[in-house]
py3Dmol code that shows the C-alpha trace and the ligand (Angstrom):
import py3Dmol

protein = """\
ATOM      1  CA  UNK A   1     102.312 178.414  97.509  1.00  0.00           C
ATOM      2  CA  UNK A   2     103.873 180.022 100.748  1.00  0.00           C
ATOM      3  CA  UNK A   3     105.647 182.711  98.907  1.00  0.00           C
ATOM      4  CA  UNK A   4     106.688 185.726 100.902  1.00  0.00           C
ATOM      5  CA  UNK A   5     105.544 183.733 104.046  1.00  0.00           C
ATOM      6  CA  UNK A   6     107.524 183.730 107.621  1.00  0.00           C
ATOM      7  CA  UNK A   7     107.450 180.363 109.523  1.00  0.00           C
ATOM      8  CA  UNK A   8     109.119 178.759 112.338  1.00  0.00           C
ATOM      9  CA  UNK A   9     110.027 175.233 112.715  1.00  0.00           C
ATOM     10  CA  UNK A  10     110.817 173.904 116.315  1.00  0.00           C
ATOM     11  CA  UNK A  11     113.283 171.038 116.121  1.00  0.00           C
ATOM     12  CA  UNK A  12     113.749 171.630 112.840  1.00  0.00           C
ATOM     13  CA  UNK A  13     117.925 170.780 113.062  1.00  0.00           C
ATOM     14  CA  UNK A  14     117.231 167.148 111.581  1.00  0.00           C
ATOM     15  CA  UNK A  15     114.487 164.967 110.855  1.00  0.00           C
ATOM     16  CA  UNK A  16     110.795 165.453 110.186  1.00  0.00           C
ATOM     17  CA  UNK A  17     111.775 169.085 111.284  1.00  0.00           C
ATOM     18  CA  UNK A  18     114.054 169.466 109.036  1.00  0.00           C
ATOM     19  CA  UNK A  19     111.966 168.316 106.045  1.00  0.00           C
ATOM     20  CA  UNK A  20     109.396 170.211 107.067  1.00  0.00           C
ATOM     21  CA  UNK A  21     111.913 173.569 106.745  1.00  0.00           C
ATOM     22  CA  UNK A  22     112.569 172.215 102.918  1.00  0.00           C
ATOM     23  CA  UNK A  23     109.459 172.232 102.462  1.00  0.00           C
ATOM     24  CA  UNK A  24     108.329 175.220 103.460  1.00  0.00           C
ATOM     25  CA  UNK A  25     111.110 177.067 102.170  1.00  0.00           C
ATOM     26  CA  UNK A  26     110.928 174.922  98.299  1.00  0.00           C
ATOM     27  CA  UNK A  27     107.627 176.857  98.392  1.00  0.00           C
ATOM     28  CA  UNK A  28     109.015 180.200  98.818  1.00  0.00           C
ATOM     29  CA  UNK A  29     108.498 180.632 102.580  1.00  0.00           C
ATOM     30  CA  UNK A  30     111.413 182.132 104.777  1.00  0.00           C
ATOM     31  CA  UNK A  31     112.114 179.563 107.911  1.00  0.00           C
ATOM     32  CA  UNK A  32     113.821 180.044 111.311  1.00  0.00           C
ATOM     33  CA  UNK A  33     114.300 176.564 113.020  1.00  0.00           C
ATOM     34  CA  UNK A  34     114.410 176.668 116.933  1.00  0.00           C
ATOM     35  CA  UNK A  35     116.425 173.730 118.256  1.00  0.00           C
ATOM     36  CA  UNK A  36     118.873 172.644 121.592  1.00  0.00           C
ATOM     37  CA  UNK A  37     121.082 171.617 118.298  1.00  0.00           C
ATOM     38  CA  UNK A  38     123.113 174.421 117.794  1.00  0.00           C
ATOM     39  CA  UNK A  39     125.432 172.412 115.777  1.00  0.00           C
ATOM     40  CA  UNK A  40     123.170 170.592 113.595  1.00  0.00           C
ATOM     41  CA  UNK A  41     120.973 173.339 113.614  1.00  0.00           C
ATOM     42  CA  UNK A  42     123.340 175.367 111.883  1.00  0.00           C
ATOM     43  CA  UNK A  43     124.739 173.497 109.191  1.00  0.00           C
ATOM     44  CA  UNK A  44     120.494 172.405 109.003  1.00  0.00           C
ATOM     45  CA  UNK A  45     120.671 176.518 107.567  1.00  0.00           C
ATOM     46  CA  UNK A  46     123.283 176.411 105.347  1.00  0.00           C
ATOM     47  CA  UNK A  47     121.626 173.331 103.506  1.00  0.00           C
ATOM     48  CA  UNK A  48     118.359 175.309 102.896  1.00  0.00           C
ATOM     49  CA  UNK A  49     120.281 178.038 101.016  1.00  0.00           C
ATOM     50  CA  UNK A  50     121.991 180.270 104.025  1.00  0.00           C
ATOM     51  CA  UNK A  51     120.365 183.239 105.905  1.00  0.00           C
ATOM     52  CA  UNK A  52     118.513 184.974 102.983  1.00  0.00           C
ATOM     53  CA  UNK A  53     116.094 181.964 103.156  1.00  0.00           C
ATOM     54  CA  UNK A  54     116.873 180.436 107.191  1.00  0.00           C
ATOM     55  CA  UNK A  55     118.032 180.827 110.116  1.00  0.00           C
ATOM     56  CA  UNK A  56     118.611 179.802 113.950  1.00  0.00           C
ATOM     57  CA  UNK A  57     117.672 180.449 116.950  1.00  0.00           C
ATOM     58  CA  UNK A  58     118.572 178.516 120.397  1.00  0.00           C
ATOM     59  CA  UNK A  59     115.487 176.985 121.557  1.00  0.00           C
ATOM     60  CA  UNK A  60     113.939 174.491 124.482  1.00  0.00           C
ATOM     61  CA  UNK A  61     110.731 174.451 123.772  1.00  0.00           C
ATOM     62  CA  UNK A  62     109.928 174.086 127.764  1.00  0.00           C
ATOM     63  CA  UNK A  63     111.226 177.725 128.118  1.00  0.00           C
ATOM     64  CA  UNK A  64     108.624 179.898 127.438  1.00  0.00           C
ATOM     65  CA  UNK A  65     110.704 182.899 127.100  1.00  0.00           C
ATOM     66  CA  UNK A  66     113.067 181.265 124.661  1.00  0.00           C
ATOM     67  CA  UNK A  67     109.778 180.664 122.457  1.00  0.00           C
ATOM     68  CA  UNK A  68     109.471 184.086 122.617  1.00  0.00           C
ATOM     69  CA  UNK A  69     113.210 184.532 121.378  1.00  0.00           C
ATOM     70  CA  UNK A  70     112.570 182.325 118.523  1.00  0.00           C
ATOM     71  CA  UNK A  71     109.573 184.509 117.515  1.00  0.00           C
ATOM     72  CA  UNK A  72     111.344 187.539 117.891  1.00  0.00           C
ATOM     73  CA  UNK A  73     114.119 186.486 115.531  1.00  0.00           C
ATOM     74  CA  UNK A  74     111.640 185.748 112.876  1.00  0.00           C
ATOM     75  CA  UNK A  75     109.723 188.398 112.775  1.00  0.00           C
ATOM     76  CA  UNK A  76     113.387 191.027 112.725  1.00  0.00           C
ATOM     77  CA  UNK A  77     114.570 188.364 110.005  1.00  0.00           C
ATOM     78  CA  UNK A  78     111.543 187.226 107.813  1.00  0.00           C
ATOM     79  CA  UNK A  79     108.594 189.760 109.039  1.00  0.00           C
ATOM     80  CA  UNK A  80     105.336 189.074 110.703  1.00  0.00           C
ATOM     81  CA  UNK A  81     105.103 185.074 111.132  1.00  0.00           C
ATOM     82  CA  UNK A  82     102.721 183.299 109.282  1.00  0.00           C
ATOM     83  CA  UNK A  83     103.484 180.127 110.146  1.00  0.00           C
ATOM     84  CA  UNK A  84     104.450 178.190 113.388  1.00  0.00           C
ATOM     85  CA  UNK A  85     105.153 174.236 113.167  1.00  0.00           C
ATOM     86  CA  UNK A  86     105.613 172.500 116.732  1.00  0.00           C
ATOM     87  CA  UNK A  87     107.923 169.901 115.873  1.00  0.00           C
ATOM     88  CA  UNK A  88     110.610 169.108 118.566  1.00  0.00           C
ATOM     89  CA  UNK A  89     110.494 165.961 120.075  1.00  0.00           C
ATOM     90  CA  UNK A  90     112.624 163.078 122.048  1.00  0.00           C
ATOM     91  CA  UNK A  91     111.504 159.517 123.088  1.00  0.00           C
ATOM     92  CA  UNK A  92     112.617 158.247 126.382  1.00  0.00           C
ATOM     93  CA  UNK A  93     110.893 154.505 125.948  1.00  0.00           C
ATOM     94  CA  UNK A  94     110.504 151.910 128.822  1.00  0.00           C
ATOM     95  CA  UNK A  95     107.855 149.976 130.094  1.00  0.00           C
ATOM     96  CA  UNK A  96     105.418 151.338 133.452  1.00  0.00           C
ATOM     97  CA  UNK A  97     107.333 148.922 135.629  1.00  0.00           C
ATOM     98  CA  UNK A  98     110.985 150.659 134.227  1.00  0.00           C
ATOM     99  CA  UNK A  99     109.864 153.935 133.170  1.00  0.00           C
ATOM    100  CA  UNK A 100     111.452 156.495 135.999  1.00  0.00           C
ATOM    101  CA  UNK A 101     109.154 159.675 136.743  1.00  0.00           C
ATOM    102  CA  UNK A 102     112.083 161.984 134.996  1.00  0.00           C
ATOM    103  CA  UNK A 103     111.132 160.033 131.825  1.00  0.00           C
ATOM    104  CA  UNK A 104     107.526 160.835 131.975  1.00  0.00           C
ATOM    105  CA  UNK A 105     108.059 164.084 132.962  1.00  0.00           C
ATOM    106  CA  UNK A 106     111.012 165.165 130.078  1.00  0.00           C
ATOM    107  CA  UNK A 107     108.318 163.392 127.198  1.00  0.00           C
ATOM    108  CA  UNK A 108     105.690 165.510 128.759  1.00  0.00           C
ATOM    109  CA  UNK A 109     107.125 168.634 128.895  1.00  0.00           C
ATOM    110  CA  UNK A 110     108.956 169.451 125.987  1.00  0.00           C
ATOM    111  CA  UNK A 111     105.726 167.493 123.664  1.00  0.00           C
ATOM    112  CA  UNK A 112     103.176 168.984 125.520  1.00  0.00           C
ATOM    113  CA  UNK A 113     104.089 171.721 127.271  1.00  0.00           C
ATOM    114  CA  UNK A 114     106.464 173.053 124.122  1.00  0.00           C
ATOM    115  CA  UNK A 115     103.722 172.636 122.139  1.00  0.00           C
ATOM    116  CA  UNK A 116     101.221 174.692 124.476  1.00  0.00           C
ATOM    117  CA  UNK A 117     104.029 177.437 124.641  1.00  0.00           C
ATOM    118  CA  UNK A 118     104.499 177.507 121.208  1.00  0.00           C
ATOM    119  CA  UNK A 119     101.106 177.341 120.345  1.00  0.00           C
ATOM    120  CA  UNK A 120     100.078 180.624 123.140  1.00  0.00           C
ATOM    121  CA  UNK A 121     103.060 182.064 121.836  1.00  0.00           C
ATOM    122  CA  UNK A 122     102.279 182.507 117.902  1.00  0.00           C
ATOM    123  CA  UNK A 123      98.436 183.177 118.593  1.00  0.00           C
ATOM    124  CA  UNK A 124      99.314 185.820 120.868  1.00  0.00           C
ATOM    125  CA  UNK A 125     101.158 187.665 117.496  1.00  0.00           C
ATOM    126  CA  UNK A 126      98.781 185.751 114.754  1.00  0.00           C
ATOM    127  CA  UNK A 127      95.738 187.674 116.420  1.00  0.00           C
ATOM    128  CA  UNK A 128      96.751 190.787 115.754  1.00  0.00           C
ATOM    129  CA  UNK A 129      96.703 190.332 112.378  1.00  0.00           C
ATOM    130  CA  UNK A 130      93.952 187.791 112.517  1.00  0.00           C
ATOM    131  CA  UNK A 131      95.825 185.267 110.148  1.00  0.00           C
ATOM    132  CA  UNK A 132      98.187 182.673 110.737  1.00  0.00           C
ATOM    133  CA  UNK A 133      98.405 178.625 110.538  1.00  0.00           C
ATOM    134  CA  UNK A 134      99.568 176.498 113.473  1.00  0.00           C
ATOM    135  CA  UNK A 135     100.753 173.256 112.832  1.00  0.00           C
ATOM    136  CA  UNK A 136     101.091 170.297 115.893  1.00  0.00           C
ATOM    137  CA  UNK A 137     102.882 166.693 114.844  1.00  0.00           C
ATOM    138  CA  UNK A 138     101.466 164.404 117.466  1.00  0.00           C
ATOM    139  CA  UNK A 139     101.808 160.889 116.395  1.00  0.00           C
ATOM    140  CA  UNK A 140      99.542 157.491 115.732  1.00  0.00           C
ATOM    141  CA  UNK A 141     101.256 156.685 119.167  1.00  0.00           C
ATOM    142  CA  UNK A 142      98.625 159.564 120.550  1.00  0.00           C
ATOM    143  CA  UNK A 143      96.129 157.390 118.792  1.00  0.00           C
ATOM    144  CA  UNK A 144      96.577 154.150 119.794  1.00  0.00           C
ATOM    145  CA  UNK A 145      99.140 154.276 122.796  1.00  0.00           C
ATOM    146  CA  UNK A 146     102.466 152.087 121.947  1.00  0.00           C
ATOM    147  CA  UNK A 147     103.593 149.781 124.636  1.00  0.00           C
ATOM    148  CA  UNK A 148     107.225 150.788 125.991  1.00  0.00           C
ATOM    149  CA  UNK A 149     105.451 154.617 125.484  1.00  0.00           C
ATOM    150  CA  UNK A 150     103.000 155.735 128.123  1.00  0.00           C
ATOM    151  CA  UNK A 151     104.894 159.027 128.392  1.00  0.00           C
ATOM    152  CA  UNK A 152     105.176 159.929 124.195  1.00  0.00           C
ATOM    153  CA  UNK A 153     101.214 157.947 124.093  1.00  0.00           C
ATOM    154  CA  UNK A 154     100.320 160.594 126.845  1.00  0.00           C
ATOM    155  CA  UNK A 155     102.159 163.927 125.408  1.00  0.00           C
ATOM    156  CA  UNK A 156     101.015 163.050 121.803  1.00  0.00           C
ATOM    157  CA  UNK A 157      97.069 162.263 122.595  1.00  0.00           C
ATOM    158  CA  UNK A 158      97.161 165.238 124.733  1.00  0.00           C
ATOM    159  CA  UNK A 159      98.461 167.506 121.577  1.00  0.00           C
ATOM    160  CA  UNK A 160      95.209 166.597 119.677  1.00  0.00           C
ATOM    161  CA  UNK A 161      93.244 168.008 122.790  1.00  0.00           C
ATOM    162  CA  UNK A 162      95.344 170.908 123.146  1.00  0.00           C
ATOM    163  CA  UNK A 163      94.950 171.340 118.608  1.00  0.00           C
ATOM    164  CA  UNK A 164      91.287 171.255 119.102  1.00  0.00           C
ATOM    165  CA  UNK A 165      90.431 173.067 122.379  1.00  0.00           C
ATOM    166  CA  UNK A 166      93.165 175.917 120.697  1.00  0.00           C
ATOM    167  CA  UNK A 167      91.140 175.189 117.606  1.00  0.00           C
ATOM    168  CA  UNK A 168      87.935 176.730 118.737  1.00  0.00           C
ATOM    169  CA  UNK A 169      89.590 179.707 120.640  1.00  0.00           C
ATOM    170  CA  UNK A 170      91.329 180.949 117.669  1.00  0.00           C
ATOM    171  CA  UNK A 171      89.113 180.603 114.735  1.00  0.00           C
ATOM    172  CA  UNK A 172      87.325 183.533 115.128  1.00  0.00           C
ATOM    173  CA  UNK A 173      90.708 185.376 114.940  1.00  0.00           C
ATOM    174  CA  UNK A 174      91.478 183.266 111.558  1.00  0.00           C
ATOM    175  CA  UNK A 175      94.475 181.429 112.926  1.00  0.00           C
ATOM    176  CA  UNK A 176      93.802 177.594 111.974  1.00  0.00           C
ATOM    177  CA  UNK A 177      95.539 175.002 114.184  1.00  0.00           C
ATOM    178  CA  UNK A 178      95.529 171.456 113.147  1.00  0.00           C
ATOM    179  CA  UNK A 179      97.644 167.988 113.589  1.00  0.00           C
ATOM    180  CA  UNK A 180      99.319 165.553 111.905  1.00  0.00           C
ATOM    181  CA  UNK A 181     100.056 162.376 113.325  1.00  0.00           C
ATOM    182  CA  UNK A 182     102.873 160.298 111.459  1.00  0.00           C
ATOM    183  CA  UNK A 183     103.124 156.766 111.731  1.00  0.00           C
ATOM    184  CA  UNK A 184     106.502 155.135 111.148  1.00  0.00           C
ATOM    185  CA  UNK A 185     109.241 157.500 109.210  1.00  0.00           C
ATOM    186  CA  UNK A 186     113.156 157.054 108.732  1.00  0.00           C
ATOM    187  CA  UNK A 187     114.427 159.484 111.387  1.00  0.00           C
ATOM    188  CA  UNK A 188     117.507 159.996 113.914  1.00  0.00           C
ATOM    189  CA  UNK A 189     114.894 159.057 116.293  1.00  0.00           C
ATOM    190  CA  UNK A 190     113.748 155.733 114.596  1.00  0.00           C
ATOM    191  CA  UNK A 191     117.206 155.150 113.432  1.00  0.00           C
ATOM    192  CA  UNK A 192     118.463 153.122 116.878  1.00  0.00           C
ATOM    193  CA  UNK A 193     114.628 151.010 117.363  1.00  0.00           C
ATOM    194  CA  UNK A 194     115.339 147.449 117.645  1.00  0.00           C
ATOM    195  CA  UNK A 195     115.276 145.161 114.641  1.00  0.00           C
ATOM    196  CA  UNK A 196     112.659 143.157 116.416  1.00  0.00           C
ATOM    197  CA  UNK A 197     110.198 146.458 116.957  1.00  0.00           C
ATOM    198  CA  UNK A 198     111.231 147.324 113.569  1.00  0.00           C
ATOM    199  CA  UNK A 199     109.984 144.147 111.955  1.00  0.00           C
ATOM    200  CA  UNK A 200     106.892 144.419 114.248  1.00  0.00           C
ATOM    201  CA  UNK A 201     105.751 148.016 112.912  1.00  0.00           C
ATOM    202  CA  UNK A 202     106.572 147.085 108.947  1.00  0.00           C
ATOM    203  CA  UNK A 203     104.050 144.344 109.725  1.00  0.00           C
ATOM    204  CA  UNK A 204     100.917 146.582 110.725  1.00  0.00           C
ATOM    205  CA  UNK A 205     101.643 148.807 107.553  1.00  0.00           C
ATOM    206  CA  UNK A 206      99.351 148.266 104.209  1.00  0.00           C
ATOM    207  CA  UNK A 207     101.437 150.289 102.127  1.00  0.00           C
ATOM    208  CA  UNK A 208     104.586 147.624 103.552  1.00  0.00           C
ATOM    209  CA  UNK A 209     107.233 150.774 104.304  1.00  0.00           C
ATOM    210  CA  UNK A 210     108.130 152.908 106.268  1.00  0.00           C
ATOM    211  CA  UNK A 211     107.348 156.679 105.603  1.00  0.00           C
ATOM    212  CA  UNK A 212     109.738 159.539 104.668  1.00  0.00           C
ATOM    213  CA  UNK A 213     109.967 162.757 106.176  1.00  0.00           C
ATOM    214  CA  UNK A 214     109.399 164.225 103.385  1.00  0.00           C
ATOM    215  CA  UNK A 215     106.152 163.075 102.850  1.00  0.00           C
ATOM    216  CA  UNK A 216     105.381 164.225 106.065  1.00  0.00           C
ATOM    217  CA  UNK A 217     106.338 167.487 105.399  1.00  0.00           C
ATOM    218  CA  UNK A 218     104.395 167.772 102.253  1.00  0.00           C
ATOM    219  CA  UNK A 219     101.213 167.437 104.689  1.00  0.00           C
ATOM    220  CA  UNK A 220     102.529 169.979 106.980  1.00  0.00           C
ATOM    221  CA  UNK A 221     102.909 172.565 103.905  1.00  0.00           C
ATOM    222  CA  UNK A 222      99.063 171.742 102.791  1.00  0.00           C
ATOM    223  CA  UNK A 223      98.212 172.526 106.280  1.00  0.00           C
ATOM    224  CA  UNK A 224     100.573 175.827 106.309  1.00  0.00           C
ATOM    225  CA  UNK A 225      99.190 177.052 102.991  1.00  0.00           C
ATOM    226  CA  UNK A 226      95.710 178.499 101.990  1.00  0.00           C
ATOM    227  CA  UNK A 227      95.322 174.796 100.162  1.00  0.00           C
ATOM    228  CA  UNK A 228      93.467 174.244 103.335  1.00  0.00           C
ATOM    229  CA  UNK A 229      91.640 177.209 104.259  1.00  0.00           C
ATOM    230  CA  UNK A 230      88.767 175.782 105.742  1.00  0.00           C
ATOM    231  CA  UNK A 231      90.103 173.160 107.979  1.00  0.00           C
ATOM    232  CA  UNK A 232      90.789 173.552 111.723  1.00  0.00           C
ATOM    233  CA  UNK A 233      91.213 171.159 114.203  1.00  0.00           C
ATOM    234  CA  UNK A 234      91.738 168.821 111.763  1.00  0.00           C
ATOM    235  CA  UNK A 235      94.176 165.682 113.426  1.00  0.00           C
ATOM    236  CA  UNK A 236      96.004 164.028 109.451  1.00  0.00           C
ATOM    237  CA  UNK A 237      97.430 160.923 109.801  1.00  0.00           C
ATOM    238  CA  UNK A 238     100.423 160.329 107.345  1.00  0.00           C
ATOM    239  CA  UNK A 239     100.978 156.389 108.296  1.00  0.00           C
ATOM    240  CA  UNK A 240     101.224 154.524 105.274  1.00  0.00           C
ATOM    241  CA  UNK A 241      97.387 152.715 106.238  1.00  0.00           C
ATOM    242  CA  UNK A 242      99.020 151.829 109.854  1.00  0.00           C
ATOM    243  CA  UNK A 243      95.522 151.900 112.173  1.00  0.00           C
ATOM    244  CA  UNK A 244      93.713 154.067 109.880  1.00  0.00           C
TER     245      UNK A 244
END
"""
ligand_1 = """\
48
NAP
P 114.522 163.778 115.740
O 115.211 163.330 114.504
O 115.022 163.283 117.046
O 114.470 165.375 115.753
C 113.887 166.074 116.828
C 114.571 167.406 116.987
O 113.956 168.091 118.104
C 116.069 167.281 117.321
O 116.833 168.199 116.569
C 116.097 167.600 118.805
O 117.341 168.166 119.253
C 114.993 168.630 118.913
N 114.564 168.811 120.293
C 114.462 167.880 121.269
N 114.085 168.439 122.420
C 113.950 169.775 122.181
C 113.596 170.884 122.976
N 113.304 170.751 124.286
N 113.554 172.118 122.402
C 113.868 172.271 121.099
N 114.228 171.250 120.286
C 114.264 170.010 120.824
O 112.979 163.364 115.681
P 111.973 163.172 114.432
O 111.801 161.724 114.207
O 112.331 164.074 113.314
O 110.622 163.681 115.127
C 110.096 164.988 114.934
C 108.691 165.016 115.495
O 107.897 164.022 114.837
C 108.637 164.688 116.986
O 107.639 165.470 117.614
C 108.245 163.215 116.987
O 107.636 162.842 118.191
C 107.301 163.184 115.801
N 107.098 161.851 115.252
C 108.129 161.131 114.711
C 107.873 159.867 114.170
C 108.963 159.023 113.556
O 108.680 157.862 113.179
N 110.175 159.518 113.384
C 106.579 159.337 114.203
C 105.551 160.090 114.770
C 105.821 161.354 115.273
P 118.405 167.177 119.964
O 118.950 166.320 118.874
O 119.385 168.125 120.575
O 117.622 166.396 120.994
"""
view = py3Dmol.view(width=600, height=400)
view.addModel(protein, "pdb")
view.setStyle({"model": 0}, {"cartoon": {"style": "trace"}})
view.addModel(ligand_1, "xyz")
view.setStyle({"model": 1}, {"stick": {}})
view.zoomTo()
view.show()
């Protein structure tokens, strides 16, 4: 489906990131992840088949400049890119009365402000070839606000505004941005949750599990590919039934 297509992944080291780069590349695409990572990162490219099909590139998505980096390394390694997937993401949770203005601002910036720079950053090389498909994963938590998460609630609404508003500029140049918003997937970043917010979550779910990344990523690559060629500013949730 994505054969002969360049793509970037931010945060793509581990995680929903990570699947996502499977993905892309299982359907023939060529992927360079940007991530703080290095470590992880690196060993993320030798498990999708070395640097004939991946590769790195430092990244902090609040750096403008180093988005630019990570664009410039695809396009030398894979060509023009076709593809640009704002993924990176960290949780710092606590409650309004706990929650320290560092924590707001960290969630903030590198959800919504990485996401803005990523997103100004491919359009700006997308519309000179007037293709290209811009993926965002906000988060049900953008949705329906989580208590414990006015920061992530905050970054991840305001990535559907920023899809949609980016949405309308763009489709005239035929770059498509849309969202996905997963609900609760197996993840380093779920991984250390509390059994009793757990157990609370598994109980809002129809389906009665929690999601993989991979089928998260399967969404991602229908929104990458020409599978959806008509849809912008579309927000998917992938959630298992969780507040649909
Ligand atoms: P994860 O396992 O923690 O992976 C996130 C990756 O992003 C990590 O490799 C992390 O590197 C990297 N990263 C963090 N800050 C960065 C920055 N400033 N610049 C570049 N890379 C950075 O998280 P995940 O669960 O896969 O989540 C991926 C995305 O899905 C996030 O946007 C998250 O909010 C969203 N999401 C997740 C879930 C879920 O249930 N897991 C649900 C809804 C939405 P370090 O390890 O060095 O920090």
């Amino acid at each position: 489906m994505l054969s002969g297509r360049s793509a970037v992944v931010t945060g793509g080291a581990q995680g929903i990131g990570l699947a996502i780069a499977r993905a892309l590349v299982a359907q023939g695409a060529r992927v360079v992840i940007g991530d703080l990572n290095e470590a992880v990162a690196r060993q993320a490219v030798e498990d999708l088949g070395g640097d004939s099909f991946a590769r790195f590139s430092l990244c902090d998505v609040r750096d403008g400049a180093m988005v630019e980096r990570l664009l410039d390394t695809a396009e030398e390694a894979f060509g023009p890119v076709d593809i640009f997937v704002n993924n990176a993401g960290l949780t710092r949770d606590a409650t309004l009365r706990k929650m320290s203005e560092e924590d707001f601002d960290a969630v903030v910036d590198v959800h919504l402000k990485g996401t803005w720079n990523g997103v100004r950053a491919a359009a700006a090389r997308m519309r000179e070839r007037k293709a290209g498909s811009i993926v965002n994963i906000s988060s049900m938590a953008g949705k329906v606000g989580n208590i414990g998460q006015t920061n992530y609630s905050a970054a991840k609404a305001g990535i559907v505004g920023l899809t949609k508003a980016a949405a309308k500029e763009l489709a005239y140049r035929g770059i498509r941005v849309n969202a996905v918003q997963p609900g609760f997937i197996a993840t380093p970043m779920t991984e250390t949750m509390p059994e009793h917010v757990k157990q609370q979550k598994m109980a809002e779910i129809p389906m009665n599990r929690v999601g993989t990344a991979a089928e998260v990523a399967n969404v991602v690559v229908f929104l990458a590919s020409d599978m959806s060629s008509y849809m912008t500013g579309a927000v998917l949730e992938v959630a298992g039934g969780r507040f649909m």
